[in-house]
C-alpha positions in Angstrom: 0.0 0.0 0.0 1.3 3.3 -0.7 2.8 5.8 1.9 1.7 9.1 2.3 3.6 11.7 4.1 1.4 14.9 5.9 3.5 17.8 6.4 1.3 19.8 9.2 1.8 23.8 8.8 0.2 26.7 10.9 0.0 30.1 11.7 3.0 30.0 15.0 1.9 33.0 16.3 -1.4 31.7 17.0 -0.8 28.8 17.9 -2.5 27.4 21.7 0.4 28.1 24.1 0.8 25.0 27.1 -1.1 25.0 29.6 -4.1 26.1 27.9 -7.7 25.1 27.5 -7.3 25.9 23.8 -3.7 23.7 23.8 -5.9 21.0 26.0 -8.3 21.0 23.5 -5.5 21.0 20.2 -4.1 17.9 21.9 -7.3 15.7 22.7 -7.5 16.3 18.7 -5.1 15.0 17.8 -4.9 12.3 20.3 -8.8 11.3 18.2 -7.0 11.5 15.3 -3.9 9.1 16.1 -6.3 6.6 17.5 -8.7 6.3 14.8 -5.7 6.3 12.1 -4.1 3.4 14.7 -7.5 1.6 14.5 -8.0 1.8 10.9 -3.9 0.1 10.2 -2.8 3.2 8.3 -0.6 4.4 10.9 3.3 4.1 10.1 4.7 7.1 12.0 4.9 10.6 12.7 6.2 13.4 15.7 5.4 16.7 16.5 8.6 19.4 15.8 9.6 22.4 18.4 9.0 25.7 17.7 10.5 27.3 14.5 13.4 29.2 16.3 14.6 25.5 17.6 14.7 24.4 13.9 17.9 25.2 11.3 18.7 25.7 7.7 21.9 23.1 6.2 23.0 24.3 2.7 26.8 23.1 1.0 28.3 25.4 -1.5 31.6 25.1 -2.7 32.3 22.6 -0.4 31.5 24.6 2.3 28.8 23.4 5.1 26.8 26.8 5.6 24.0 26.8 8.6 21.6 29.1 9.3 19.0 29.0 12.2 15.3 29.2 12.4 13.0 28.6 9.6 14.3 28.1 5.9 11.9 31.3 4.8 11.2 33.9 7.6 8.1 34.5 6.8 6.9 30.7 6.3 4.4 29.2 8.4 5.9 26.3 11.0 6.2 22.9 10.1 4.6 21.8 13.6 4.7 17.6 12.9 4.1 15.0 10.7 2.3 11.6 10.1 3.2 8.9 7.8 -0.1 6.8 6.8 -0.5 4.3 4.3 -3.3 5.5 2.4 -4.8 3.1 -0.6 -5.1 6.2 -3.1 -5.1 9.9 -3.0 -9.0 10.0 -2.2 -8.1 8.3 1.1 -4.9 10.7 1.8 -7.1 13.6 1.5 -9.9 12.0 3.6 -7.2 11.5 6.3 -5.6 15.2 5.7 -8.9 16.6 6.3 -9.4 14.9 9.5 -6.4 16.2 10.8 -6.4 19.2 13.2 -3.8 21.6 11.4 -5.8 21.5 8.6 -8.1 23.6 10.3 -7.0 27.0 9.9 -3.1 26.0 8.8 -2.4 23.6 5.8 -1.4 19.6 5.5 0.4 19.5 2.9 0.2 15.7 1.4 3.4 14.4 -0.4 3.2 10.2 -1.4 6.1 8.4 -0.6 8.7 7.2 -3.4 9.6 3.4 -2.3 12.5 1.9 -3.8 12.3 -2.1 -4.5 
């Protein structure tokens, strides 16, 4: 079955900070989420990231290792997690992308997996 691979992207700055009835509330989401994908098999992995700031840019030029840290663009919206589901089709990725929580109000951006046999 192919894999499917759900980028998760929102707005950081309005993101539910810890602690909160909203972040509560963001998390029993997602915890619905993970246990019907787990019920339904399609579950193959996934982790939320850190905030943006935590994250870094690698880049090689000339054969020179340059880093850079925080988000790749400034301006982009934070890659908060992932999920790797095996998904039959793409009817069923979107189904699953649509049931995810980021998707309200951010983006899940949906990228199949190239297997090598």
């Amino acid at each position: 079955m192919p894999k499917f691979m759900f980028l998760q992207y929102v707005d950081e700055s309005n993101a539910p900070r810890p602690g909160t009835p909203e972040m509560d509330a963001q998390i029993e989401a997602y915890a619905k989420l993970l246990e019907e994908a787990q019920a339904a098999g399609v579950m193959r992995g996934g982790d939320a990231c850190q905030p943006s700031a935590a994250g870094f840019s690698v880049q090689v030029q000339g054969g020179q290792t340059k880093t850079s840290d925080g988000p790749m663009y400034a301006q982009s919206p934070w890659l908060n997690g992932y999920f790797v589901f095996d998904c039959k089709d793409r009817a069923e990725a979107i189904e699953w992308a649509a049931k995810n929580p980021a998707a309200n109000g951010g983006t899940v951006e949906v990228h199949p997996i190239l297997e090598f046999n």
